[in-house]
Backbone bond lengths (Angstrom), bond angles and torsions (degrees), N, CA, C in turn:
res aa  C-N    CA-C-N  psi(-1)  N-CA   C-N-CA  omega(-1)  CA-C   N-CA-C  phi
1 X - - - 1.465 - - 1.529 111.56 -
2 X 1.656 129.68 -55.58 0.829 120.73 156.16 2.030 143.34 -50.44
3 X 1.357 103.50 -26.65 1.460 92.77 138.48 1.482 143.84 -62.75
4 X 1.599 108.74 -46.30 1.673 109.83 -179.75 1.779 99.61 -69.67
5 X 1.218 128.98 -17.14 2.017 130.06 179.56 1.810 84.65 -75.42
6 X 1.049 117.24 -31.60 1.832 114.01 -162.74 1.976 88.25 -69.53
7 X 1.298 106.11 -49.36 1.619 108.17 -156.70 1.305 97.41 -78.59
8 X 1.262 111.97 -48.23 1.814 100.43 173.15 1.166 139.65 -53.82
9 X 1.667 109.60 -17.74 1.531 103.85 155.31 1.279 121.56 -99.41
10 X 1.494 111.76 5.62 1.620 102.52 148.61 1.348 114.48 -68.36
11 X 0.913 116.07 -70.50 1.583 119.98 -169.98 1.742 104.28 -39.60
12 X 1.510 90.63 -42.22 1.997 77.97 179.34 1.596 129.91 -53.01
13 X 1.410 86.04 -39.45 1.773 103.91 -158.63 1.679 83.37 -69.20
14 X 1.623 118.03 -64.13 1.288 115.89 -168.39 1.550 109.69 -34.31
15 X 1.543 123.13 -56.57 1.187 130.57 -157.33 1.799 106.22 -63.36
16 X 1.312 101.79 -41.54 1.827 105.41 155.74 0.720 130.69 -42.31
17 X 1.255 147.77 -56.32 1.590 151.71 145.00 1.205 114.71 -30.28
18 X 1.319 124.39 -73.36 1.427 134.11 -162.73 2.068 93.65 -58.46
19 X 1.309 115.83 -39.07 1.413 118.72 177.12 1.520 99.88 -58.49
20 X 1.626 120.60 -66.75 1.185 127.61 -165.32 1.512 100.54 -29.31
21 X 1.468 101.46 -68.71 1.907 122.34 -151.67 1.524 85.51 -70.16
22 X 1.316 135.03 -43.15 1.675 116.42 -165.34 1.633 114.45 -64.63
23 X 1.628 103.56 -22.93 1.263 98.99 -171.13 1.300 119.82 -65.02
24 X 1.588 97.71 -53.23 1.714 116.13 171.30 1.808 109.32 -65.92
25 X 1.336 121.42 2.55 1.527 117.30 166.19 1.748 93.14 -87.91
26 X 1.142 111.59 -68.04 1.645 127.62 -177.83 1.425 105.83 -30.21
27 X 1.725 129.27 -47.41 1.076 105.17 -177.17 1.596 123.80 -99.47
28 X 1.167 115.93 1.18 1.609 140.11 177.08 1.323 110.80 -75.34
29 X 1.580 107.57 -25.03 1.220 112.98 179.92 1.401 110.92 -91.58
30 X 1.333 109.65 -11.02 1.848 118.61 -169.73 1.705 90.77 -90.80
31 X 0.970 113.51 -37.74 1.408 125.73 -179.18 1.504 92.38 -60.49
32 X 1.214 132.62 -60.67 1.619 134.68 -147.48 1.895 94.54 -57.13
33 X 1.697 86.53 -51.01 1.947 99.26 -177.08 1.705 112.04 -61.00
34 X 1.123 120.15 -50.06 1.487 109.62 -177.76 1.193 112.90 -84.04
35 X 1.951 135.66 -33.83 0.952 131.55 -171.81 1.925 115.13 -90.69
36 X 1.138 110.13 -20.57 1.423 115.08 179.73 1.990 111.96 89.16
37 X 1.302 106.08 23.30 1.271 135.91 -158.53 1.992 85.94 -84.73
38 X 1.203 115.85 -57.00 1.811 108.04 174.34 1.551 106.63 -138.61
39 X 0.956 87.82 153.95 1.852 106.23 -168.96 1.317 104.64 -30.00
40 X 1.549 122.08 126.17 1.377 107.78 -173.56 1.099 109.21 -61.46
41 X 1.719 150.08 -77.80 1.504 149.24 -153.39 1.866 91.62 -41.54
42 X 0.997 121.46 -74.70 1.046 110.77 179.81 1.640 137.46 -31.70
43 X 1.871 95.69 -69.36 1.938 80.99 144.52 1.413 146.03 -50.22
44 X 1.197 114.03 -26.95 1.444 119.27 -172.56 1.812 99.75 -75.22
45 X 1.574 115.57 -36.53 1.305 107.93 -164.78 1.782 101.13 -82.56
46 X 1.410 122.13 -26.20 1.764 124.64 156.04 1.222 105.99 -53.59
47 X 1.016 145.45 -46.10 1.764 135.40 -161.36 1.253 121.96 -92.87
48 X 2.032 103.15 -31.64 1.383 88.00 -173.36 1.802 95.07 -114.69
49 X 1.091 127.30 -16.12 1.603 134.01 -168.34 1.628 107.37 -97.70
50 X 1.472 122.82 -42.80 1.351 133.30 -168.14 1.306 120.22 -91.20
51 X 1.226 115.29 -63.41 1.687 112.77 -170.10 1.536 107.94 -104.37
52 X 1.262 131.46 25.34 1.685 133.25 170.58 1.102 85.22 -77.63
53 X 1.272 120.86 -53.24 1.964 112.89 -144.68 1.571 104.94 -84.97
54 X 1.441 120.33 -44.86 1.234 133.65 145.55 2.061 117.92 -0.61
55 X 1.710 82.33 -83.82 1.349 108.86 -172.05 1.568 98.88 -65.37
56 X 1.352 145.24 -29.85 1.495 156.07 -171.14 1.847 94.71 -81.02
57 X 1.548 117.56 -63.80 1.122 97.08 -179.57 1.740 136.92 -61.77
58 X 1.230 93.54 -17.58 1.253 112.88 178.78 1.469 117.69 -75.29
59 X 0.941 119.98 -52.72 1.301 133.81 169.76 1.521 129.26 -28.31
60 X 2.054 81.34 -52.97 1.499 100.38 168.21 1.166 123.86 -92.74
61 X 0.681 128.08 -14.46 1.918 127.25 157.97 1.796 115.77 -53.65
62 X 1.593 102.42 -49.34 1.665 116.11 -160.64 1.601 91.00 -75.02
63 X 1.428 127.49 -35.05 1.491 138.66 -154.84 1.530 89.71 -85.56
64 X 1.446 115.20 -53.59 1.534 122.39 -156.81 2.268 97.78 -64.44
65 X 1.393 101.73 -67.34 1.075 112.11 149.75 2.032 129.11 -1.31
66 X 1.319 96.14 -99.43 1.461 116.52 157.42 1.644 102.30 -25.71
67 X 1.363 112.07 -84.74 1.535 106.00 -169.32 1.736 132.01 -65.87
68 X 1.757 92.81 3.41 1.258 91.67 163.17 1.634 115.82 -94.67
69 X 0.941 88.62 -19.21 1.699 102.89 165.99 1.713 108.28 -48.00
70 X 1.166 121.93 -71.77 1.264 154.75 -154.41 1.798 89.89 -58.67
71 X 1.249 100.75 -67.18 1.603 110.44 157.67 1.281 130.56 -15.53
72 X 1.462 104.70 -63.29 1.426 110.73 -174.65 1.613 112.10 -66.05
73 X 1.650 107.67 -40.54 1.419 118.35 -174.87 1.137 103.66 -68.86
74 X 1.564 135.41 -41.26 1.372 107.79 160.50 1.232 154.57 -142.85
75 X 1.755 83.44 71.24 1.413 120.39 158.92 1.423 107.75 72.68
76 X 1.504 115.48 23.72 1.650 92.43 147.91 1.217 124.98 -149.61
77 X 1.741 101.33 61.87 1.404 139.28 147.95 1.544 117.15 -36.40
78 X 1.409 134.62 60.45 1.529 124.47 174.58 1.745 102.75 -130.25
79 X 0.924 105.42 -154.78 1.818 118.95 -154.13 1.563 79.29 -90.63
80 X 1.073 145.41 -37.93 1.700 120.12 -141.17 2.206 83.69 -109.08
81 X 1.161 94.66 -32.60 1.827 96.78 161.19 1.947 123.21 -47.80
82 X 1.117 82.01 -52.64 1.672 105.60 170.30 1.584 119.80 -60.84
83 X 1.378 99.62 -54.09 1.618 110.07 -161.24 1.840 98.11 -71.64
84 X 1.407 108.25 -32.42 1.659 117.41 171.99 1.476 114.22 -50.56
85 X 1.777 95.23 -74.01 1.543 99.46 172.92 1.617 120.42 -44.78
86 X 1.177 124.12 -34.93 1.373 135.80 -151.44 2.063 91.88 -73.94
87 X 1.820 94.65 -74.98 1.370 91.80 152.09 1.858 150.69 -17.62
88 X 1.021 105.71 -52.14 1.356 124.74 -175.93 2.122 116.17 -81.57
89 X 1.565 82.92 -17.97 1.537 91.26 -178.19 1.638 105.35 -106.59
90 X 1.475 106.09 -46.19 1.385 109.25 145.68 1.572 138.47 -9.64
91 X 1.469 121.77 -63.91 1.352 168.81 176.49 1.484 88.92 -79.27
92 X 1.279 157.49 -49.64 1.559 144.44 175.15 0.940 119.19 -54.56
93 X 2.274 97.64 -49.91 1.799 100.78 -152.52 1.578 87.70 -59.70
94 X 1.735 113.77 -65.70 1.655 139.30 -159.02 1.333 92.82 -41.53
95 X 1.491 141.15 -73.12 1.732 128.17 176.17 1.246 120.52 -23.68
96 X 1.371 102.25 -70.93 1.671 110.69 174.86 1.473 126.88 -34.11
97 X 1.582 101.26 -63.21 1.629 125.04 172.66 1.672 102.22 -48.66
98 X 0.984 118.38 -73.82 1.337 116.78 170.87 1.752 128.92 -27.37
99 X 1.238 96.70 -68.11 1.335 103.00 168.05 1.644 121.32 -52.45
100 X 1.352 107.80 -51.17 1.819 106.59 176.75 1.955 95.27 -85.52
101 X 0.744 133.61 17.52 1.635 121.91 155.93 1.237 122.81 -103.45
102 X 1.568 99.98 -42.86 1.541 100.94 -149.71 1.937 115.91 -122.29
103 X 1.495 95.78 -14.72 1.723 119.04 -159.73 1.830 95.51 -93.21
104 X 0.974 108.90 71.97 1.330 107.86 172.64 1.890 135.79 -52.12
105 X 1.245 94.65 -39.22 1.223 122.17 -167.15 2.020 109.10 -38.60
106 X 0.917 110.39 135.55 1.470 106.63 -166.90 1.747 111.74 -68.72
107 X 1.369 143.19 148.35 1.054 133.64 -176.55 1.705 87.52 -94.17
108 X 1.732 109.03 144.99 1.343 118.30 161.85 1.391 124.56 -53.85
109 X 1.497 115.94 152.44 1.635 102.02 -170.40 1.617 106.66 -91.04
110 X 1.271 132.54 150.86 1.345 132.97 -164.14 1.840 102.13 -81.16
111 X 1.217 108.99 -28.59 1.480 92.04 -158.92 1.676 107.65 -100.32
112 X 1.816 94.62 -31.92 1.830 99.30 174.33 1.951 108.99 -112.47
113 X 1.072 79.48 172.70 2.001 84.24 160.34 1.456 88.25 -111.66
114 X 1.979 92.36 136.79 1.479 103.68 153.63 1.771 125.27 -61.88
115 X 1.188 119.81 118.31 1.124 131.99 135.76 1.268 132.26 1.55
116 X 1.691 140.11 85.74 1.257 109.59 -146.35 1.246 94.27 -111.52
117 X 1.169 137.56 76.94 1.802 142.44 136.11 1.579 135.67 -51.31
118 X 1.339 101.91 119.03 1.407 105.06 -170.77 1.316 112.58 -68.02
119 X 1.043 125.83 117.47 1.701 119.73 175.86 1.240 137.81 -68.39
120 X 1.186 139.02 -166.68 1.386 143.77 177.27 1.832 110.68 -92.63
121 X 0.730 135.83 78.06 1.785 119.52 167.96 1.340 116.29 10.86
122 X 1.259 114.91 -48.18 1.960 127.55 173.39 1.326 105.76 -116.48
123 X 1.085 105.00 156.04 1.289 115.73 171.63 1.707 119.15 -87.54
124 X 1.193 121.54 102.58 1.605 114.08 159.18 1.344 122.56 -21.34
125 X 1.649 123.46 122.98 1.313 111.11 157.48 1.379 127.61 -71.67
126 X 1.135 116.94 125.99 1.647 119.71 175.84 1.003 131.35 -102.59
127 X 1.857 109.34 113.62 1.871 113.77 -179.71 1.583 107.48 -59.91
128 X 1.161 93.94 -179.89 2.047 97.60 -154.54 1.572 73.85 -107.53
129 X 1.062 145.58 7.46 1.495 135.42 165.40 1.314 107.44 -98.84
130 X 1.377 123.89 -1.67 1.463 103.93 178.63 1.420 109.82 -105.84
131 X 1.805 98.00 149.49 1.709 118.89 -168.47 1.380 95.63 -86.92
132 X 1.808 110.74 133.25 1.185 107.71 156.27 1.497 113.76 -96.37
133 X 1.620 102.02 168.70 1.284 115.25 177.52 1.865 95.62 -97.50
134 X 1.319 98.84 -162.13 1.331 99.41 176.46 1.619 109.21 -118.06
135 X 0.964 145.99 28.36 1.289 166.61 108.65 1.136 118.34 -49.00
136 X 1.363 139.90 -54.19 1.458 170.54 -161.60 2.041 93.08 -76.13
137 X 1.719 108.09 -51.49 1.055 104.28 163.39 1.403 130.55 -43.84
138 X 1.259 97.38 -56.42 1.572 114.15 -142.11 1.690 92.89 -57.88
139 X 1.690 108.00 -28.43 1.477 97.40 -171.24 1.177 136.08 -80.39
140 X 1.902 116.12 9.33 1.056 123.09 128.79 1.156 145.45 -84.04
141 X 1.512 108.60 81.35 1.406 110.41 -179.29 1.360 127.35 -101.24
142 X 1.401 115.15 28.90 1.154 117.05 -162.17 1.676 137.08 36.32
143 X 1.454 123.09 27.81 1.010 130.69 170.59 1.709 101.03 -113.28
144 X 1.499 107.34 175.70 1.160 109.45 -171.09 1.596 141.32 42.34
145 X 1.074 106.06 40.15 1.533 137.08 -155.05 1.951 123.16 42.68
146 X 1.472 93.85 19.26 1.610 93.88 161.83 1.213 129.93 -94.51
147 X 1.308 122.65 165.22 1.682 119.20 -159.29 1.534 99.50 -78.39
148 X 1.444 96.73 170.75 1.326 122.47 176.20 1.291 103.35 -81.25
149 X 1.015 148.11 137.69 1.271 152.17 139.89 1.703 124.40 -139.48
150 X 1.568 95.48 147.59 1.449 87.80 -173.60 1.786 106.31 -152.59
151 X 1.197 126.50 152.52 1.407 121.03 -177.05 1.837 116.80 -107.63
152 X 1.416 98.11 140.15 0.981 112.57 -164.95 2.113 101.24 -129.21
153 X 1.094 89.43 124.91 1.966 95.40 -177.74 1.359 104.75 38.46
154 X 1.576 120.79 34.58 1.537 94.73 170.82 1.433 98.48 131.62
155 X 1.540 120.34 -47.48 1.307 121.25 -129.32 1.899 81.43 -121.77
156 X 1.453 102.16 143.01 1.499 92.98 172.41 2.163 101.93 -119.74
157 X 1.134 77.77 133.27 1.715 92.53 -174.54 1.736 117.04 -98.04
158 X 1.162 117.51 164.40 1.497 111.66 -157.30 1.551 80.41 -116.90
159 X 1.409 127.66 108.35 1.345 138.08 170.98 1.144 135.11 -97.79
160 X 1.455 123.99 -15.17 1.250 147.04 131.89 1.512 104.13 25.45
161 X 1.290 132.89 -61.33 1.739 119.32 -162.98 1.579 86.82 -105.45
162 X 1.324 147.48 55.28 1.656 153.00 116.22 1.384 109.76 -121.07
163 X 1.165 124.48 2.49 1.893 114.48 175.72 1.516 99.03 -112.77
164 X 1.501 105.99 139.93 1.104 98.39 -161.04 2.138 91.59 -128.83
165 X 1.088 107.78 119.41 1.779 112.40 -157.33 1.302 122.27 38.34
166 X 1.789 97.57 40.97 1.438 114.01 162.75 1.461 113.84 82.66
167 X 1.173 119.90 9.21 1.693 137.71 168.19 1.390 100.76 -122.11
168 X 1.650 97.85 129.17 1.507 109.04 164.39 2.117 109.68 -134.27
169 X 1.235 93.29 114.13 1.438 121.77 -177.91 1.722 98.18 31.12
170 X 1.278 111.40 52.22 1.945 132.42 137.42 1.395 93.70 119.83
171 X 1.745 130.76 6.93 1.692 110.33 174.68 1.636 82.00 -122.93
172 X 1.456 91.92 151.54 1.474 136.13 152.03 1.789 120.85 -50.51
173 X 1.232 103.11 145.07 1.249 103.91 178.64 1.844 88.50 -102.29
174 X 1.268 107.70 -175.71 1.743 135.69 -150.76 1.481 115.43 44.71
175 X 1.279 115.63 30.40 1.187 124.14 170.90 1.468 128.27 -110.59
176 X 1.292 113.57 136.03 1.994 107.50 153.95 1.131 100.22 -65.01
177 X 1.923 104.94 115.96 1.320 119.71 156.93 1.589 120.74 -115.43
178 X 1.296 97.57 39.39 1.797 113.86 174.33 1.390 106.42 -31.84
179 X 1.309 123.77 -51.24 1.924 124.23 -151.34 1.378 79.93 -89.79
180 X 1.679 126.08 -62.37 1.325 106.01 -166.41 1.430 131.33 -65.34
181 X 1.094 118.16 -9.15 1.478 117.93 175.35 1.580 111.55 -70.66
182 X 1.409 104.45 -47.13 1.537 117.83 -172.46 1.517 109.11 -61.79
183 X 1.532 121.34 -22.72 1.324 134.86 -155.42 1.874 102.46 -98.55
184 X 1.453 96.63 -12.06 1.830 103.09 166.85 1.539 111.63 -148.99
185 X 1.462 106.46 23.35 1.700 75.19 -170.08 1.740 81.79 -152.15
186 X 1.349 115.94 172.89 1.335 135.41 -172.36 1.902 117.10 -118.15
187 X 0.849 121.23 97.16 1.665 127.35 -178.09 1.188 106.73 5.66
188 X 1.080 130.71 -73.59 1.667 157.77 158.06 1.150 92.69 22.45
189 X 1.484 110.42 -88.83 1.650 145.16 -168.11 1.591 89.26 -23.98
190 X 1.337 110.33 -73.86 1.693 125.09 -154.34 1.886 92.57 -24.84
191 X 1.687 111.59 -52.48 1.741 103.34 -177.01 1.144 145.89 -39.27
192 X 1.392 104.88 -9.53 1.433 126.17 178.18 1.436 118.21 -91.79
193 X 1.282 106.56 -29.22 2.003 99.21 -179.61 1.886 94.35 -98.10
194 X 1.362 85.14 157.60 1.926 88.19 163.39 1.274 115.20 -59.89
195 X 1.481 93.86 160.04 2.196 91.14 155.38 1.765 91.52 -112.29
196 X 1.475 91.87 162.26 1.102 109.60 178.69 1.584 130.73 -145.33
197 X 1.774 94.76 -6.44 1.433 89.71 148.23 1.310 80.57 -168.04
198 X 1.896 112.65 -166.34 1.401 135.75 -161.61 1.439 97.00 -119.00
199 X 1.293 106.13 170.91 1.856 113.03 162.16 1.422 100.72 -158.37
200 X 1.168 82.67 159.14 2.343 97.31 176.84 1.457 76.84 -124.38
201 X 2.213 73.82 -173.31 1.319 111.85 -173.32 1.355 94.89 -99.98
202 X 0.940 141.42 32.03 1.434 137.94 160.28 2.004 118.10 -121.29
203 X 1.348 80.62 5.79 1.939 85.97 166.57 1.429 117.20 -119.57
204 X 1.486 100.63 -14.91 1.544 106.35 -175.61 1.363 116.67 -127.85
């Protein structure tokens, strides 16, 4: 017994660290995606593919850990104590895992409703001279293998490698997201995706 108490606070302490440093990787990398701080594809695949599961296993080890601690101090450290906790963390990792593996389904956007336009099978190529309407938008919504796109002051941009099943951190793509862009992000950024078409005030 006193050997496996020796290994369990290895594993704890380790799992602390590796939590500590993932967190500050996890959010540097959120930074990389909204701020233009590291190559987006690259950030996007650290934030949303790499360090969730990372930062999830960890979590539950240092947490699971800890409260067996807590246990022992007061005194009701036994098998059916264990088999609960064991359960309950169990039931986190597998939800979680599930959801970032397997749960595709797009989350709704918080500020609009998507637009529900049936799309094209392919995507149209679009000259950078053509005006969209706002219909014309909506049918990039990045679901169903069409691009992301979304307009910003006018200009609609092909966003596609930061929307991820056509939601990017709670808005929708085929939308004017003028307020929301301005509300996290800095002009700058916009230089990095294409444009791909224009809009007035007489389509939207």
């Amino acid at each position: 017994m006193k050997n496996l108490n020796w290994w369990l606070i290895k594993i704890d302490r380790l799992s602390a660290w590796i939590l500590l440093f993932g967190m500050f990787a996890y959010f540097i990398s959120g930074y990389g995606m909204t701020k233009g701080l590291i190559t987006g594809d690259f950030a996007r695949w650290l934030h949303l593919d790499f360090f969730p599961m990372i930062v999830l296993v960890t979590f539950a080890l240092h947490a699971g850990l800890a409260i067996r601690v807590a246990f022992i101090r007061w005194r009701i450290h036994n098998w059916f104590s264990m088999l609960v906790l064991f359960l309950i963390f169990a039931s986190f990792l597998i939800g979680f895992a599930y959801v970032e593996l397997y749960y595709k389904t797009p989350a709704p956007a918080l500020n609009q409703p998507i637009v529900q336009v049936q799309p094209n099978p392919q995507a149209p190529t679009v000259p950078t001279t053509k005006t969209f309407t706002l219909a014309e938008l909506a049918q990039y919504n990045g679901l169903n293998g069409m691009p992301a796109y979304a307009a910003v002051d006018g200009t609609v941009y092909d966003l596609s490698s930061v929307f991820r099943n056509g939601v990017h951190q709670g808005y929708a793509a085929g939308l004017d997201q003028t307020a929301a862009f301005y509300s996290q992000h800095m002009k700058q950024i916009l230089s990095k995706f294409p444009v791909v078409a224009k809009t007035s005030s007489t389509t939207f």
